[in-house]
C-alpha positions as CSV (number, residue, x, y, z in Angstrom):
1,X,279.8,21.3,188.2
2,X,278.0,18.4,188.3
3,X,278.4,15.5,190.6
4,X,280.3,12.1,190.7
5,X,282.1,9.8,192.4
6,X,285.2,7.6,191.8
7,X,284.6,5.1,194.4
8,X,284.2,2.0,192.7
9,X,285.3,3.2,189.0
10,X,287.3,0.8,187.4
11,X,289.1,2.4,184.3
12,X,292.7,1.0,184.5
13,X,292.6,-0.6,181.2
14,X,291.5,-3.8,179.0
15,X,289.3,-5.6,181.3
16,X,288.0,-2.6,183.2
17,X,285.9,0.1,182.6
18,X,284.4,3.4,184.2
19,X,281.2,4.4,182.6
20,X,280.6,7.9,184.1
21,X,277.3,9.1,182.9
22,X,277.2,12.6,184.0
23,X,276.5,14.2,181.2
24,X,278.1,17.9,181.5
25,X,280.7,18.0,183.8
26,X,281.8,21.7,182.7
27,X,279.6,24.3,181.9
28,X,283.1,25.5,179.8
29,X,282.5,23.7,176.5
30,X,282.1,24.1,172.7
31,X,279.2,26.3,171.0
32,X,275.9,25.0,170.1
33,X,276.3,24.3,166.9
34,X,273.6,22.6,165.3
35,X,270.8,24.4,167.5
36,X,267.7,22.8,167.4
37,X,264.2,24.6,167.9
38,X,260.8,23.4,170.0
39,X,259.3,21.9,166.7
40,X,262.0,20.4,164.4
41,X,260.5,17.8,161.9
42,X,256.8,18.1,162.8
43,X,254.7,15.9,160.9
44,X,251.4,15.3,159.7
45,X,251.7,11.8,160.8
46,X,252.1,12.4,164.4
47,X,249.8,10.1,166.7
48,X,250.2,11.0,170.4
49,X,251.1,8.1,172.3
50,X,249.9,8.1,176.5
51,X,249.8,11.6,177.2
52,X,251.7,12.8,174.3
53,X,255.1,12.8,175.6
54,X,256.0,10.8,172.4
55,X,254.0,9.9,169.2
56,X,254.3,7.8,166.7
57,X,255.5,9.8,163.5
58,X,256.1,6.9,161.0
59,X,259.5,5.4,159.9
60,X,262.2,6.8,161.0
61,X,264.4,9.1,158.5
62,X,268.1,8.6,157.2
63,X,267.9,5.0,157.6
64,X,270.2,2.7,155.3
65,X,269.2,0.8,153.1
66,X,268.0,-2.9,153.1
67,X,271.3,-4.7,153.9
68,X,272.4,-7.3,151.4
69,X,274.1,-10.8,152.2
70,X,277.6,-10.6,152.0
71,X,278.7,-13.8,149.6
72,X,281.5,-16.4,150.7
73,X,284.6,-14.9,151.0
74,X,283.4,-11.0,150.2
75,X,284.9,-8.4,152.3
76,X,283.0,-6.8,155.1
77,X,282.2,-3.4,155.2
78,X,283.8,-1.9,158.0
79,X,281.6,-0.6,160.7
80,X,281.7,1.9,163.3
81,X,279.8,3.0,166.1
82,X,280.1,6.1,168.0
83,X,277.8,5.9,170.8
84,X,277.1,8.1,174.3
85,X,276.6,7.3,177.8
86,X,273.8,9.8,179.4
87,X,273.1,12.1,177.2
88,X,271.6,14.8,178.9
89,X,272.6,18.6,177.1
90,X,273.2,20.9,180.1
91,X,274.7,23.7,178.0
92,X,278.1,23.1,177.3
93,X,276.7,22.5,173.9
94,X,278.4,18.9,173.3
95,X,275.2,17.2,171.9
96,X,274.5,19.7,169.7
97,X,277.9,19.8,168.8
98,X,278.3,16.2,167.6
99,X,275.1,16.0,166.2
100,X,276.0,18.5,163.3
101,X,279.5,16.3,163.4
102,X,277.3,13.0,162.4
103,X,275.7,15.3,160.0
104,X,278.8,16.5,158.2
105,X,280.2,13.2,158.2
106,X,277.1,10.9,157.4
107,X,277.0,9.1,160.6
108,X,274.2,7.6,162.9
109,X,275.3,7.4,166.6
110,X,273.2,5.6,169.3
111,X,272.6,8.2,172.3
112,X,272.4,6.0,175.5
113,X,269.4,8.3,177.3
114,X,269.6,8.5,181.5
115,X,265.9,8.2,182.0
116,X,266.2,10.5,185.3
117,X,267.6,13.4,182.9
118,X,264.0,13.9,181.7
119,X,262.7,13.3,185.8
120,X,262.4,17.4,187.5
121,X,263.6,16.7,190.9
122,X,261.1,17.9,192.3
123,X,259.5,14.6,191.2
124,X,262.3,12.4,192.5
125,X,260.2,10.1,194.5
126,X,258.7,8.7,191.8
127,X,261.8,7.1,191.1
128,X,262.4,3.7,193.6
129,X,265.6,2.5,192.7
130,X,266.4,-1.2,193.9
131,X,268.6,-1.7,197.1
132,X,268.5,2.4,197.1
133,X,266.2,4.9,198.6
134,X,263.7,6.2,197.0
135,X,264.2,9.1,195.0
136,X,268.2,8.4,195.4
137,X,270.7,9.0,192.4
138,X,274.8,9.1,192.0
139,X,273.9,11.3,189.3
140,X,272.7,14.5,189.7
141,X,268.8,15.1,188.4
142,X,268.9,18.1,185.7
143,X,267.4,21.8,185.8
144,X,264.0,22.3,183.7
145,X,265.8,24.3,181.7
146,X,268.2,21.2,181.2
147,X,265.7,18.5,181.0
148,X,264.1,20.9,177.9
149,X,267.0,21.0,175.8
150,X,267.4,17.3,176.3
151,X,264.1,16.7,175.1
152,X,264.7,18.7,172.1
153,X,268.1,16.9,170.9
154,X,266.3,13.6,171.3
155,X,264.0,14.6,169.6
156,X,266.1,16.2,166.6
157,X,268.6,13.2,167.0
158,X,266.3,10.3,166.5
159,X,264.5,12.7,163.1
160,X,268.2,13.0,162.1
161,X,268.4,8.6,161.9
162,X,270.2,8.0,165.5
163,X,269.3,5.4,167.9
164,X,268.0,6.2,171.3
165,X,268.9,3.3,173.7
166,X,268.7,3.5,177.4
167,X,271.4,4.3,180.2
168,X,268.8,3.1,182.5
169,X,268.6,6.1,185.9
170,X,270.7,6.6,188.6
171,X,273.8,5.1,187.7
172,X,274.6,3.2,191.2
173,X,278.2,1.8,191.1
174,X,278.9,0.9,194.9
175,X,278.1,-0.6,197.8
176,X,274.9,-2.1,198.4
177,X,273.0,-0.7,196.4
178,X,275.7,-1.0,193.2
179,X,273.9,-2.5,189.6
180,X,276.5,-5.5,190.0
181,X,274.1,-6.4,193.1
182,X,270.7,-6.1,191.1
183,X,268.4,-9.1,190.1
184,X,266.7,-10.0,187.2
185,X,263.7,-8.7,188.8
186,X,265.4,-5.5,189.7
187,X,266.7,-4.9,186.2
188,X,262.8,-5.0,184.8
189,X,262.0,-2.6,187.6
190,X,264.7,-0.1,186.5
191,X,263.7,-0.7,183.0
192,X,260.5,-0.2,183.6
193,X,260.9,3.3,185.4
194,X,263.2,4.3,183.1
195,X,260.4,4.0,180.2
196,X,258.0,6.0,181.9
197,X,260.4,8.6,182.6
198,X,260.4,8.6,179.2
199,X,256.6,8.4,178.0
200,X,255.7,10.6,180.7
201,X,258.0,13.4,180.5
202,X,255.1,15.7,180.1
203,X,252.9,14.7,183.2
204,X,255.8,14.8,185.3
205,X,257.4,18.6,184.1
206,X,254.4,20.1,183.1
207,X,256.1,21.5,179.8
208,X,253.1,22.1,177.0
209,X,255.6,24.1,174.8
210,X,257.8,21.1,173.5
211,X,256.6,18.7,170.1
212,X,256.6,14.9,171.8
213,X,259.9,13.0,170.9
214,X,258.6,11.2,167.6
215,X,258.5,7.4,168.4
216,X,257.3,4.6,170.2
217,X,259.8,4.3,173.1
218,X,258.4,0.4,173.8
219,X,259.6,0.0,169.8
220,X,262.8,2.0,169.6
221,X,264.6,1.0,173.0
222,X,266.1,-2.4,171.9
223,X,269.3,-2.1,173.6
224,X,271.6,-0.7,176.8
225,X,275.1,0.2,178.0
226,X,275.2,-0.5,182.4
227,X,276.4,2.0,184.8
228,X,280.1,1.4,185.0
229,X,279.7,-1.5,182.8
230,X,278.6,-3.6,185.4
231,X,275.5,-6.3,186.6
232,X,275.0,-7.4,182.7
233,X,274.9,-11.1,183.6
234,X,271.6,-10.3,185.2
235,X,270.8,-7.6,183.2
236,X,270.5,-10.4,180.3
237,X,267.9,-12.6,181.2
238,X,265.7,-9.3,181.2
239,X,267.2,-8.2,178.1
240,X,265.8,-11.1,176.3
241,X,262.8,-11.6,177.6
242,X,262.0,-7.9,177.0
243,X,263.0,-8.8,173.3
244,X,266.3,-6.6,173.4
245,X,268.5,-7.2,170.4
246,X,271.7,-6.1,172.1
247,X,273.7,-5.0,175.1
248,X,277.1,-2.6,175.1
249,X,277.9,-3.2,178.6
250,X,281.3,-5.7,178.3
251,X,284.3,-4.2,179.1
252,X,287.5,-5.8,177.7
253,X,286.2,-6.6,174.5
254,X,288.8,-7.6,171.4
255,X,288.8,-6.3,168.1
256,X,287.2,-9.4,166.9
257,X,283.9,-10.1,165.2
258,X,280.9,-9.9,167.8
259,X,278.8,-13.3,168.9
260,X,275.1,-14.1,169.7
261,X,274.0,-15.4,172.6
262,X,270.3,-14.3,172.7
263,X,271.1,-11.0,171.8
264,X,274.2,-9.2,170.6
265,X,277.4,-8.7,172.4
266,X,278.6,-5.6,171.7
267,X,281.8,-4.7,173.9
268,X,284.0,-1.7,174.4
269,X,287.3,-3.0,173.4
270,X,291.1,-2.9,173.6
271,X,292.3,-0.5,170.7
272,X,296.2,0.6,170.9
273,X,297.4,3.5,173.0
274,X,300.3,5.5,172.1
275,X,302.9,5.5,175.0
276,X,301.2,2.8,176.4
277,X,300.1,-1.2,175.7
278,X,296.2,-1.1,175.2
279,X,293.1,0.5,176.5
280,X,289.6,0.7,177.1
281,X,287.9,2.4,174.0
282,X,286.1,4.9,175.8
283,X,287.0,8.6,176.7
284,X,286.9,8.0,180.8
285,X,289.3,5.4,180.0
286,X,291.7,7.0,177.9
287,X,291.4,9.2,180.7
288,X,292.2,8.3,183.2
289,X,295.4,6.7,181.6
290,X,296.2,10.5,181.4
291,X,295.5,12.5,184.9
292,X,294.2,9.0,186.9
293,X,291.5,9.9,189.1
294,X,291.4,13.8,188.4
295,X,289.5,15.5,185.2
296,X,291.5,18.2,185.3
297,X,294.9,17.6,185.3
298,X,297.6,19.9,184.4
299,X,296.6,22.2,181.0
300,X,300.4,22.2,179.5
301,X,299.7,18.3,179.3
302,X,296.5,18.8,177.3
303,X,297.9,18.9,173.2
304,X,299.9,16.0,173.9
305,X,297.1,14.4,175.4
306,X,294.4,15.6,173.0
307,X,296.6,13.9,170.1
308,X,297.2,10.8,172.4
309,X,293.6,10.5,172.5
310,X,292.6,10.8,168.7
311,X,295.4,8.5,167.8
312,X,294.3,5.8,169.9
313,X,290.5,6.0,168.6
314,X,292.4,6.2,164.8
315,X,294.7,3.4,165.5
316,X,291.9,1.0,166.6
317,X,290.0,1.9,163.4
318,X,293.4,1.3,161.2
319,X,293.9,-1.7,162.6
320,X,290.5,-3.3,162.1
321,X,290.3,-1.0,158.6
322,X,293.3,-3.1,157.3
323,X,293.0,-6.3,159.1
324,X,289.9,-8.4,159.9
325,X,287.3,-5.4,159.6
326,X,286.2,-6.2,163.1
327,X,283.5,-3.2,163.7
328,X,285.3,-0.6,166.3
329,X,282.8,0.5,169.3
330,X,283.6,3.9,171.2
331,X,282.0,4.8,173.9
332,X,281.9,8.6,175.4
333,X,280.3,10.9,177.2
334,X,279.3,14.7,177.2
335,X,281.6,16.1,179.6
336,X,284.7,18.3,179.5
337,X,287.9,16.2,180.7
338,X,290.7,18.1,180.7
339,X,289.4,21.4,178.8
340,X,287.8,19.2,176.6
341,X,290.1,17.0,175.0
342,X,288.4,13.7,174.3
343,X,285.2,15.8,172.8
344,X,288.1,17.0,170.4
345,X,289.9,13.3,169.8
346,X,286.4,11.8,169.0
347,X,285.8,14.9,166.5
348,X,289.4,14.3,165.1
349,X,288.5,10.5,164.8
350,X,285.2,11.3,162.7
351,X,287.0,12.8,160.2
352,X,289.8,10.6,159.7
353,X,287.0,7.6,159.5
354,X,285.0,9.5,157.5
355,X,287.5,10.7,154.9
356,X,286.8,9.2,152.0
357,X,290.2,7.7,150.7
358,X,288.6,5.3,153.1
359,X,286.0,3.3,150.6
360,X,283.3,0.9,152.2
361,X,283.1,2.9,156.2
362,X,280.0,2.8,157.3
363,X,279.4,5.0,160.6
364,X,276.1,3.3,162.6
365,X,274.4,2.8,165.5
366,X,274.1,-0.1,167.3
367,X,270.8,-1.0,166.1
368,X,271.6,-0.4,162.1
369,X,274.3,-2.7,163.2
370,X,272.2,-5.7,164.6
371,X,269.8,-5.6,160.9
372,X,273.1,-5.6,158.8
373,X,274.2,-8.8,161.1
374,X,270.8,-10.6,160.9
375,X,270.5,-9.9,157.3
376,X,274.1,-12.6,156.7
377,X,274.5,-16.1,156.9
378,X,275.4,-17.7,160.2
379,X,278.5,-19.5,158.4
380,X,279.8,-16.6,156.9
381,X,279.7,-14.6,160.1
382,X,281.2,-17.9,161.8
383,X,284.0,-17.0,159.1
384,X,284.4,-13.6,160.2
385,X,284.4,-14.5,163.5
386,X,287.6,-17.0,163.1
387,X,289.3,-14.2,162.9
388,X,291.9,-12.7,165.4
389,X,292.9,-9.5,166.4
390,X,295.0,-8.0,163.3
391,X,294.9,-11.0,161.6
392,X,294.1,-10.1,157.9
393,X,290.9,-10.9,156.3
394,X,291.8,-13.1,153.0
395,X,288.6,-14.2,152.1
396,X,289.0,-17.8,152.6
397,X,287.3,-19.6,155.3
């Protein structure tokens, strides 16, 4: 069982959030579907980067195409991004699992990596976390045996056209020492570290029996989700200046069109709730809606909450599917919640999104979704962005 705490979690609903990034809870979880091997998609290309912890393998596969302009008053396609705080596979299978999902369902997901998942803590003091103690972390560091099967997802993940972005390390939330409290400076730091843990994964383990994961991190890291969603207002200064193109880290986002200041704004948002008004779209929040501050609350509860779940995740797509064609972000994690559930309601959500009575879906990560965004015209994104919740795209400006 691994570690957390809910001091200082704030998951209540529409302006609040709780971004738990523990990845693996449970060791009870789904099978490892979609097993991966030590050498998946080795390439002649390969360059070792530093000391070969990544390499630089050439462009990345099961990218989409070159996007196209929409014209005035075309309809946009609608877009959706499933994306996960942590991930770290500690062998409840849950990464593997939703990696053969994407597959089935032609998706591309952005994995927000923990760079002290790839850290053996037995090398914890290289890690000097600002206003903390060195070597300190809310979240638990992973076993070798851990820390290898996270290396080879990445690595499979990013062949297989996903994003890896960063959940920066060790996911402080209170006190003192809490991200809301961290500088710009601080920020760059924590970047900083989390990049070498990263490109260095092999000095600091020691493994020589892993391929290196197959790109450029100072290339493909371009954007970030915050612990508990919070400190982004000094987060983004950094951000910029490091040339980021986005940051997930709002909470009490709308299902409107998303705005540019900089970078991209890309916010979990209020999506319907069964029972309820609105919530948080993001598994911790849905949640804790449920059993509050326990994650496993009573098991009789767990059907109805399962369905709960998916049907808030399918009403939020419905309503932006039919409306204004705002694109829907969900946010998870890979843990086991109540047996399980939310992995199940995400899975059920895929494959109502990705059924194809639904025509123009397209399932991306955060990054495919900044290119399709610069590729339009300012005015007709201004259009888009006119918009309301619900309110039906007509294609008049």
């Amino acid at each position: 069982m691994r570690k957390f705490s809910r001091r200082g979690i704030f998951g209540l609903g529409i302006g609040a959030a709780a971004a738990l990034s523990v990845a693996g809870c449970s060791t009870s979880g789904s099978s490892g579907s979609g097993k991966v091997g030590t050498n998946p998609g080795k390439t002649a290309k390969s360059k070792p980067i530093g000391d070969g912890s990544t390499a630089y393998t050439g462009k990345q596969p099961h990218q989409p195409p070159t996007p196209e302009k929409l014209k005035p008053g075309q309809k946009p396609p609608q877009f959706v991004v499933f994306s996960w705080d942590g991930a770290g596979e500690v062998g409840n299978g849950l990464f593997p699992r939703f990696r053969k999902i994407a597959r089935d369902h032609n998706a591309s997901m952005t994995f927000f990596l923990s760079g002290l998942y790839l850290l053996p803590e037995s090398k914890k003091r290289l890690y000097r976390p600002p206003n903390n103690p060195v070597g300190a972390s809310a979240i638990d560091y992973l076993t070798n045996d851990h820390i290898k099967e996270t290396l080879k997802n990445l690595r499979a993940a990013w062949l297989e056209g996903h994003e890896i972005g960063t959940h920066f390390n060790g996911h402080f939330c209170d006190g003192t020492g809490s991200v809301e409290h961290w500088t710009p400076a601080q920020w760059d730091s924590e970047i900083e570290q989390a990049m070498d843990f990263v490109t260095k994964w092999r000095t600091n383990t020691g493994f020589t029996d892993l391929e290196p994961l197959p790109f450029d991190y100072s290339k493909e890291l371009v954007g970030s989700r915050t612990p508990c969603l919070k400190g982004q207002q000094n987060l983004l200064p950094t951000a910029r200046k490091r040339g980021w193109r986005y940051d997930a880290s709002s909470p009490g986002g709308l299902q409107v069109w998303p705005t540019k200041q900089g970078i991209w704004d890309f916010p979990l948002q209020s999506i319907p709730f069964p029972g309820h008004s609105e919530t948080l779209s993001m598994d911790f929040n849905l949640m804790f809606n449920q059993s509050k501050n326990s994650t496993k609350g009573p098991p009789a509860n767990y059907p109805g909450w399962r369905k709960q779940a998916a049907d808030a995740y399918i009403a939020g797509f419905q309503r932006a599917y039919e409306t204004n064609r705002a694109p829907l972000f969900v946010g998870n994690h890979f843990e086991q919640w109540n047996g399980g559930i939310y992995m199940d309601a995400v899975e059920e959500a895929i494959k109502h999104i990705g059924d194809e009575k639904h025509k123009d879906v397209r399932m991306v990560s955060f990054r495919q979704l900044c290119d399709w965004l610069d590729a339009q015209d300012p005015q007709v994104l201004a259009s888009l962005r006119g918009l309301g919740v619900g309110q039906q795209f007509t294609g008049r400006g």
